[in-house]
N, C-alpha and C positions, 0 to 999 in steps of 0.2 A: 411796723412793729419789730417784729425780732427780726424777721429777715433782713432787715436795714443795718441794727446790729452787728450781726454778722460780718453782713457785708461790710461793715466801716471798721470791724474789729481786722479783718484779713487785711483789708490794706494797710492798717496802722503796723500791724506786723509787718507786712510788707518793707514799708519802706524805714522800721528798725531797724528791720535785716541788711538792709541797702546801707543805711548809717554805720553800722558796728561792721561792715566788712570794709569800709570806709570808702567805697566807687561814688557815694551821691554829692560830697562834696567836692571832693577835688576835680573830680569830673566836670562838674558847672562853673570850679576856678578854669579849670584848663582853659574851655568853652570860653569863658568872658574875655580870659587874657587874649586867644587869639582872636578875636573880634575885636578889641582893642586896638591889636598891632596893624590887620586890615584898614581900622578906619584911618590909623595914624599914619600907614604908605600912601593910602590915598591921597589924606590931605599933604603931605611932604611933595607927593606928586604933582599934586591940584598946584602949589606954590612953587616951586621947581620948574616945570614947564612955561613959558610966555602964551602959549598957545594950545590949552589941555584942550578946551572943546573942540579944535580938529582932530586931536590925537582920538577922543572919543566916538565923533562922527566918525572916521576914516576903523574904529575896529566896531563899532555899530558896523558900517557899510559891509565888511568884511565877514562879519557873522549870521548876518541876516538870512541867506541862505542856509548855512549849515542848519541855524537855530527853524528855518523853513519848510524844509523840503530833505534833512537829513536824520536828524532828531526822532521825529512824530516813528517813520516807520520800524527803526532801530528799537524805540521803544516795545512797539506793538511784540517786534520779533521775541525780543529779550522777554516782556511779560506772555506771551504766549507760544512761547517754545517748544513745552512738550505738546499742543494739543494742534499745531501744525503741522504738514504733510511735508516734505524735503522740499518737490517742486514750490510749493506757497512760499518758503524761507528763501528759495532759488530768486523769485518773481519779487522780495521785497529787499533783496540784496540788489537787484539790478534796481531800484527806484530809487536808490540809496545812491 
């Protein structure tokens, strides 16, 4: 009933305000263009190379570790910063 209302009246405001301050369009142009230009170094690259799928395997091989065994703890630290003890941050720096 009216709560619904409500609730669909504030976001429509919402996202007027976002239009008239102008961030909601040009923001999602910005957004499309540069994923555009990604796909399109890709492929320039994909064609360009005689031998992309090594070049792929060989930074696959290369990252599989970091993305492994360096990544995961780094995370935890960074989201759980303040409610860590110094030694625990010490003990997840050296796993790193």
């Amino acid at each position: 009933g009216e709560g619904a209302e409500e609730e669909g009246g504030g976001a429509a405001e919402a996202a007027r305000g976002a239009q008239q301050a102008g961030g909601g369009h040009s923001h999602a142009c910005g957004r499309t263009a540069a994923r555009t230009a990604l796909a399109f170094v890709s492929l320039l690259t994909a064609l360009s190379l005689p031998d992309f799928k090594f070049l792929v395997a060989l930074s696959g091989a290369l990252n599989v570790g970091v993305i492994a065994f360096v990544l995961p703890p780094l995370m935890y630290v960074l989201l759980a910063r303040g409610a860590m003890r110094p030694a625990s941050v010490a003990a997840h720096g050296l796993l790193c």
